[in-house]
N, C-alpha and C positions, 0 to 999 in steps of 0.2 A: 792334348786333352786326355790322353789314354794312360801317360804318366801319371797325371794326379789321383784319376781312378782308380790304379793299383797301389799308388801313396795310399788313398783313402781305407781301401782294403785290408792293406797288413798294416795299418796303422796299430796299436793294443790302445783298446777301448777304456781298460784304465786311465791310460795318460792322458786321459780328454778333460780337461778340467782339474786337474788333481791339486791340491794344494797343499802348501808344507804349512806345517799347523804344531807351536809348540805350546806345551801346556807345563805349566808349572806348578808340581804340589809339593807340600807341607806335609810331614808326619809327627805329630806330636804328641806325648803319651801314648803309642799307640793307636791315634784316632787322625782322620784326616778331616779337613772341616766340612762341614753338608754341603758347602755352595764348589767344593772341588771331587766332591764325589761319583758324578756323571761326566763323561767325556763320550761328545760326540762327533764322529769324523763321515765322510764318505770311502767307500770302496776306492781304491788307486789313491787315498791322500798319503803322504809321510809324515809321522806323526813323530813326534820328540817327546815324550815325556821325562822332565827334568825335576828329582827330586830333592830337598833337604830332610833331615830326619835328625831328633833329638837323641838317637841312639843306632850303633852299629845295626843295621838288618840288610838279610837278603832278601826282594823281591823276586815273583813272577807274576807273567803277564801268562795265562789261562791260556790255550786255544790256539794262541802262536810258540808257547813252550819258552821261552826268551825268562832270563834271570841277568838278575845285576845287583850289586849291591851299593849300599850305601850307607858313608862312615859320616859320624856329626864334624862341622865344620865343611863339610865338601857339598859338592854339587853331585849327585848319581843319574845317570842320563842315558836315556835306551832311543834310541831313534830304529824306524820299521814303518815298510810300505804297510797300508789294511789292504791287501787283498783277501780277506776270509771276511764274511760280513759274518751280523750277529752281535751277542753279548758275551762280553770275554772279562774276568774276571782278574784284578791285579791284589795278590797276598802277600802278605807278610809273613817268612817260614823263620823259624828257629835257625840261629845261625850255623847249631850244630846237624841239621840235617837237610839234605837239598831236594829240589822240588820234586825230583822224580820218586822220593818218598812217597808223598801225599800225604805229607803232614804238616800244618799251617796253623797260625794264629786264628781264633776267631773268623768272623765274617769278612769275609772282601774289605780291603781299605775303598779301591777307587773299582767304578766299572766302565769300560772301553767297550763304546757301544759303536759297529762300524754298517753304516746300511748302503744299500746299493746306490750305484751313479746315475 
């Protein structure tokens, strides 16, 4: 009984429930569609965001710093635990300059919204 006790203990409270959750979006002219716009996960999920794109761009994901690019005909794909909760913002930057610029296209394509377990 005393075993499972201290299992229970240092268990990480993340891993309790967590689910791998992949989402797949579209970027086309510039715009992603309204109904892929919101992404909702819990704290401790692993999340895959898989995207296509009708032209070369590099993204980032806000908050967790993470960039990836994506070339038309391919598939671009970031996988990452949410452990930061909150609203975290994914942009589109000019391919000529990188994110730690802070300079980006227009408003958020997608927002990754991650709330506690």
């Amino acid at each position: 009984m005393l075993a499972l006790l201290v299992f229970v203990a240092t268990a990480d409270p993340l891993d309790t429930q967590a689910a791998e959750l992949t989402f797949d979006l579209r970027l086309q002219d510039a715009r992603v569609p309204e109904s892929m716009r919101l992404i909702r996960v819990k704290q401790g999920d692993v999340v895959t965001l898989r995207w296509t794109a009708d032209r070369p761009v590099l993204l980032h994901l806000h908050g967790y710093d993470i960039e990836w690019r994506v070339w038309p005909g391919t598939v671009g794909s970031v996988t990452f635990t949410a452990r930061l909760t909150g609203r975290f913002p994914v942009h589109a930057h000019d391919n000529a300059t990188r994110a730690n610029d802070h300079a980006y296209e227009d408003s958020p394509l997608v927002y990754v919204e991650v709330y506690p377990r």
